[in-house]
C-alpha positions in Angstrom: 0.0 0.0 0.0 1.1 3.4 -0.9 1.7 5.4 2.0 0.0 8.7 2.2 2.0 12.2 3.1 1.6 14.4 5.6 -0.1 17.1 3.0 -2.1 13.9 1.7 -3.0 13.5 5.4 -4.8 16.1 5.7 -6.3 16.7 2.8 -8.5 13.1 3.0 -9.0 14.2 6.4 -10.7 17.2 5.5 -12.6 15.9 2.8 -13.9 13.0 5.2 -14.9 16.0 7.6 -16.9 16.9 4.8 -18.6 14.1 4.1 -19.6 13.6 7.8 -20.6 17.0 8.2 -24.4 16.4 7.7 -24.2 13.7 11.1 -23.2 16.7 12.9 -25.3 19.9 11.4 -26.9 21.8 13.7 -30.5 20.8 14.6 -33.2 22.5 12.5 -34.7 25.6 12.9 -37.1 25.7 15.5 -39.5 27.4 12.6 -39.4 24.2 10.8 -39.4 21.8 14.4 -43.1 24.3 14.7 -44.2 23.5 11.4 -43.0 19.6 11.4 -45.4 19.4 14.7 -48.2 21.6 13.4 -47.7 24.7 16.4 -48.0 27.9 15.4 -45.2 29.7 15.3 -44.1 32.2 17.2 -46.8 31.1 19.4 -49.4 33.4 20.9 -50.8 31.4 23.9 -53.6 33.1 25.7 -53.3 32.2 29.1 -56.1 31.1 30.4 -58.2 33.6 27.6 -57.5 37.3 27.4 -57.5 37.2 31.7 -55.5 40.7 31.9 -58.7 42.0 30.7 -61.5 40.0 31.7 -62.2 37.1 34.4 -59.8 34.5 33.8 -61.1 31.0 32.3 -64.5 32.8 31.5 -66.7 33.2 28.7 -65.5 36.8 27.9 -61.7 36.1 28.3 -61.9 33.2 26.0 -63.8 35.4 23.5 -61.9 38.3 23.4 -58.7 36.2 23.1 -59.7 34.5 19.9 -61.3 37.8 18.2 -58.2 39.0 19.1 -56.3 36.5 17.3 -54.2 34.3 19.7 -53.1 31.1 18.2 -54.4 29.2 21.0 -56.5 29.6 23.8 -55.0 27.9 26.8 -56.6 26.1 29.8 -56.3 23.7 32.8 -58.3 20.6 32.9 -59.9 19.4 35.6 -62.5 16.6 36.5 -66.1 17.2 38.5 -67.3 15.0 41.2 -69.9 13.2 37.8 -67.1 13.4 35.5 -67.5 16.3 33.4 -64.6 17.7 32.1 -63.8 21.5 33.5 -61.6 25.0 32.6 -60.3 26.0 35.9 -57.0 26.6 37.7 -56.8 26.9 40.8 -57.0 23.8 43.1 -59.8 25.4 44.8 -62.7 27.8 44.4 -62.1 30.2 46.9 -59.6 33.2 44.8 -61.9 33.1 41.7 -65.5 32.5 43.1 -67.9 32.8 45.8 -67.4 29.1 46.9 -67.3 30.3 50.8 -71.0 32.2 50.5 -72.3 29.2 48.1 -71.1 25.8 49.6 -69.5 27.1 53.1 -68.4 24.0 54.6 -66.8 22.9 50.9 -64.8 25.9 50.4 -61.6 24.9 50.5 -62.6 21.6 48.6 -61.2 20.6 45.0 -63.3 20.5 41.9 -63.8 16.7 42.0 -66.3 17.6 45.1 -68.4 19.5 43.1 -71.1 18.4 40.6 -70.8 20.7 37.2 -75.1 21.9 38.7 -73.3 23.0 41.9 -70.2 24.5 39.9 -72.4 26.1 37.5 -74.2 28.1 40.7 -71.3 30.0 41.2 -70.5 33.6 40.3 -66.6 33.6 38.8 -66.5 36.9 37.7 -67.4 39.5 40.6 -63.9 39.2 41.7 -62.4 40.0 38.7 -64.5 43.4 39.5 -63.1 43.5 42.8 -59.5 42.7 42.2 -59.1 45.5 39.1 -61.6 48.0 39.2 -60.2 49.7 36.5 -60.9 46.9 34.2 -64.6 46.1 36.0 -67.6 45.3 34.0 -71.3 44.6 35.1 -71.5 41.9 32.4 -69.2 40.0 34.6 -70.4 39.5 37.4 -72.1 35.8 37.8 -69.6 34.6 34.7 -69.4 31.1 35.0 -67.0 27.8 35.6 -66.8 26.7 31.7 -67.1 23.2 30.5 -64.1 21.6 28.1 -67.3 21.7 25.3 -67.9 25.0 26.1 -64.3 26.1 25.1 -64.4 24.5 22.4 -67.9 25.7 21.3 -66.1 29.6 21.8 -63.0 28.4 19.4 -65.1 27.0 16.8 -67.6 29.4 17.0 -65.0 31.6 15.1 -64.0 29.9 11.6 -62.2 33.3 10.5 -59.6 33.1 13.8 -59.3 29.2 14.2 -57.6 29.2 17.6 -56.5 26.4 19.0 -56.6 24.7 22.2 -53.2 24.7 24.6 -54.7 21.9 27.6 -52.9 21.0 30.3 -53.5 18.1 33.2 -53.8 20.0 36.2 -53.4 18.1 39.3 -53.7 15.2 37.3 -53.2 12.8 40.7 -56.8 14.3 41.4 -58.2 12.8 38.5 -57.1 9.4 37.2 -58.1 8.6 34.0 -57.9 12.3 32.8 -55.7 11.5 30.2 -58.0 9.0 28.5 -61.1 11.1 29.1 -59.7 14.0 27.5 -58.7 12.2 24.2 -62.5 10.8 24.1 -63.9 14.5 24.1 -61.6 16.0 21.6 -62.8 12.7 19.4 -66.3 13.3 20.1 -66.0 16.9 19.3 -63.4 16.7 16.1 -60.8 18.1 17.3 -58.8 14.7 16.9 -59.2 11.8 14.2 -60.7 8.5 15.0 -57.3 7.2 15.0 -55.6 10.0 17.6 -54.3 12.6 14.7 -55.1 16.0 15.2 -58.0 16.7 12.7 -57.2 19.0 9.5 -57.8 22.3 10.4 -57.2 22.6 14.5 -54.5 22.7 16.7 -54.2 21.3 19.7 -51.2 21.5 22.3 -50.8 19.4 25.7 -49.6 20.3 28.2 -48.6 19.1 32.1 -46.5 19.4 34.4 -46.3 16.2 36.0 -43.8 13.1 34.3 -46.4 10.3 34.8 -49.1 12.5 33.3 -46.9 13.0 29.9 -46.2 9.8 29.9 -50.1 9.0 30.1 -50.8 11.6 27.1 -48.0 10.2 25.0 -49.6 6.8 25.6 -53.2 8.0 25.0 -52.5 10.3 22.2 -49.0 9.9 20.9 -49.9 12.0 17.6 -50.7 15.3 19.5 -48.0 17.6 20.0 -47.2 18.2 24.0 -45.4 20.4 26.3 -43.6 19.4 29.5 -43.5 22.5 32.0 -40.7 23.0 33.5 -40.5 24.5 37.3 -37.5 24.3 39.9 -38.4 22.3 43.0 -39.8 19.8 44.3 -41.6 17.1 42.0 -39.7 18.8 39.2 -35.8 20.3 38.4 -33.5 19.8 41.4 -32.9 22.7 43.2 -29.3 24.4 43.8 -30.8 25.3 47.2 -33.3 23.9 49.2 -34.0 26.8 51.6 -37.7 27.8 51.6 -38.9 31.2 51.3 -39.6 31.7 54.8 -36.1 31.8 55.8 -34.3 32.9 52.7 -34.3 36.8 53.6 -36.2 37.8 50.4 -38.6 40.8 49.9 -41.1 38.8 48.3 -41.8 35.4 46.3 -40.3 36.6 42.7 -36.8 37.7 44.3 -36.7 34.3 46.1 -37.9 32.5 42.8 -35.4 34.4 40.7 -32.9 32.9 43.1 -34.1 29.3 42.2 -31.3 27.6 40.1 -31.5 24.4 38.7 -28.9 22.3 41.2 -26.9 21.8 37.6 -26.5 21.6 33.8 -27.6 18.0 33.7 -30.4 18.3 36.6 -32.1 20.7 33.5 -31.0 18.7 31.0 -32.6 15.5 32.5 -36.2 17.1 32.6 -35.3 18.1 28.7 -34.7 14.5 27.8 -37.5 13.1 29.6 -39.9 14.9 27.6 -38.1 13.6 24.2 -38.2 10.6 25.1 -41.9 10.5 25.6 -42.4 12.4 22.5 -43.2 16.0 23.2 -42.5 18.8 21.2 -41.4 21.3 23.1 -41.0 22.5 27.1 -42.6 24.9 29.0 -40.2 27.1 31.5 -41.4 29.6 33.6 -39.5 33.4 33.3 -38.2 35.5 35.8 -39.8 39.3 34.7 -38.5 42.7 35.0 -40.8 44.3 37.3 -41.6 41.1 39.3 -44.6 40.6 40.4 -47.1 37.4 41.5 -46.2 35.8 37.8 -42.2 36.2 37.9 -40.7 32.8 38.6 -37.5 31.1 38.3 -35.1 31.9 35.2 -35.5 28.7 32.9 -35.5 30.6 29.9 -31.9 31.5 29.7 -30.0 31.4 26.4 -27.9 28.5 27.2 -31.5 26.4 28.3 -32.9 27.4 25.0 -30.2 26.7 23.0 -29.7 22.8 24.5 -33.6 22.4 23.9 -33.6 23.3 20.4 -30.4 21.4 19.7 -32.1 18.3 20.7 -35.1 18.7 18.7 -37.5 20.7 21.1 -39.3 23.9 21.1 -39.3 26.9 24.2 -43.0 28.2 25.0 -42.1 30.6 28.3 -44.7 31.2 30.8 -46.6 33.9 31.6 -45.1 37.0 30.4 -47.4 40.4 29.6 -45.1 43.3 29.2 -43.4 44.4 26.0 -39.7 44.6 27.9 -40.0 41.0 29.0 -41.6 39.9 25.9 -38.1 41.7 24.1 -36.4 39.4 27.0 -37.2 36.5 26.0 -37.6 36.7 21.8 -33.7 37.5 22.3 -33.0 34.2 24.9 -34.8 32.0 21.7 -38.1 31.2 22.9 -40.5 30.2 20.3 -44.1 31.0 21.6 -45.1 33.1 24.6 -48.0 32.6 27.4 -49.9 35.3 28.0 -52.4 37.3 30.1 -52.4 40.4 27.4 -52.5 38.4 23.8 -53.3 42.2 22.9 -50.2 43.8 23.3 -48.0 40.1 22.2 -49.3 40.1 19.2 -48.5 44.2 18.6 -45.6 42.9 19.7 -44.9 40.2 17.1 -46.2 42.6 14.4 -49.5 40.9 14.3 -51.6 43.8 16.0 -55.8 42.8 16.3 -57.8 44.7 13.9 -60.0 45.6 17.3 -59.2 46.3 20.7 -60.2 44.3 23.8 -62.9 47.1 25.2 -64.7 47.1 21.2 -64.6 43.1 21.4 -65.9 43.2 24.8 -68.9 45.6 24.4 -69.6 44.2 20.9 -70.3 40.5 22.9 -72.5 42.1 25.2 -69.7 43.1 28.3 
């Protein structure tokens, strides 16, 4: 055999660098990783409707959210005590309704105590009112605990728009089964195929933070794009420190939260694999905002996180951000689609601005 030179050398060592280039190019875009999983992209993800402006998880949030034109309007699932499927957040009534004057000895009780009649008796909008009196409206008062079929009724009722839905699990321990129940609704209503696809024309995103609830979705619907959010703490990313908030000298909750660091590179790397390996598209991390505030959590949006999701094959949608200096923030760390309280001024932001405001859509449906 000839022997090769040292110029020889390196020349067939370059050109077999360029023929394994491909096996290392970077990963795609995450336009195209949005497009490949049919998410909207950059995502507009009204968090729990338009709530900055009306009740949230209400009639008239949902509403103004998709005339607005969010890509999604987002919710938490929950289960009643005869198994109908619920909007709602909170693990209890009390914050968002008048659960204590309705049903006194049950209110600190969750959902699955209540029966959708009892639910439906309650007035979740007065404190809306009460809480931002600069946004009050009589039309809200007595709004009301929303069915998953009345969502969707609001999102379909609106061909022009075609929002989509963004569900997560919430306390998904609660409610076994969820998983499954949740795939049979968006079956009977359309929203999926017979066989589990999302149907032509709709979007729908998952979304949970609990690992045995993602692995229940990807096991139920496999075909539907989901989200694992992402938190530092217990039941989620380790923590660098484990002292509480009580005794950690803060001012408040969103200095101590913007203190929370994952314990390390690979304890926020694990919680990115996990939801690769059980198929999700993307990961939801919380943001840790300019101006604080009762929203401003733990930095998990950082350049370095972003960059390691995308790289393996995953898109960023950041939670909850409303102002136009944090929503600058995080468009510059790489996220890819943005939860929101004021899909208003996100999608000014994104250059998308709604042809109406929120008070025209509001008093045009009857608020």
């Amino acid at each position: 055999m000839k022997r090769v030179g040292k110029h020889q050398w390196t020349t067939a060592a370059f050109c077999l660098a360029l023929v394994a280039a491909p096996a290392f190019a970077a990963a795609p875009s995450p336009e195209l990783l949005a497009k490949k999983a049919n998410v909207a992209y950059p995502a507009v993800i009204a968090h729990r409707g338009a709530s900055y402006d009306a009740p949230e998880a209400t009639k008239p949030a949902y509403l103004a959210a998709r005339d607005l034109g969010a890509d999604y309007l987002e919710m938490d699932l929950q289960r009643t005590r005869d198994g109908q499927l619920v909007g709602f957040h909170d693990d209890t009534l009390l914050r968002t309704t008048d659960v204590a004057a309705r049903f006194p000895d049950r209110r600190d009780k969750p959902i699955s105590e209540f029966t959708l009649a009892e639910l439906k008796q309650l007035d979740a909008g007065s404190w809306f009112n009460a809480a931002h009196p600069d946004r009050a409206r009589a039309g809200f008062v007595n709004a009301k605990v929303l069915t998953l079929d009345e969502i969707i009724d609001i999102a379909e009722a609106d061909p022009q728009h075609k929002a989509g839905l963004y569900i997560e699990t919430k306390v998904p321990n609660l409610y076994p089964g969820i998983e499954a129940d949740l795939k049979a609704k968006l079956i009977e209503r359309g929203w999926l195929t017979p066989s589990g696809e999302v149907a032509a024309g709709r979007r729908v995103v998952l979304q949970t933070f609990e690992k045995a609830s993602l692995e229940l979705l990807a096991k139920e619907m496999p075909k539907v794009p989901k989200v694992l959010l992402l938190w530092v703490g217990k039941g989620s990313i380790e923590p660098e420190s484990t002292v509480p908030f009580a005794e950690s000298g803060a001012k408040d909750k969103a200095t101590w939260y913007a203190s929370q660091r994952p314990a390390s590179k690979e304890a926020f790397t694990q919680w990115v694999d996990f939801a690769k390996a059980q198929g999700a598209v993307g990961t939801g991390p919380s943001a840790a905002l300019t101006n604080g505030g009762d929203q401003s959590y733990m930095d998990l949006v950082q350049p370095w996180m972003n960059k390691l999701t995308h790289t393996k094959g995953l898109l960023v949608h950041v939670y909850t951000v409303d102002e136009p200096v944090d929503f600058e923030k995080v468009k510059k760390a790489g996220v890819d689609g943005i939860f929101t309280n004021r899909a208003a001024e996100l999608l000014k932001f994104y250059g998308r601005p709604a042809s109406r405001s929120v008070q025209d859509i509001l008093a045009a449906e009857g608020y």
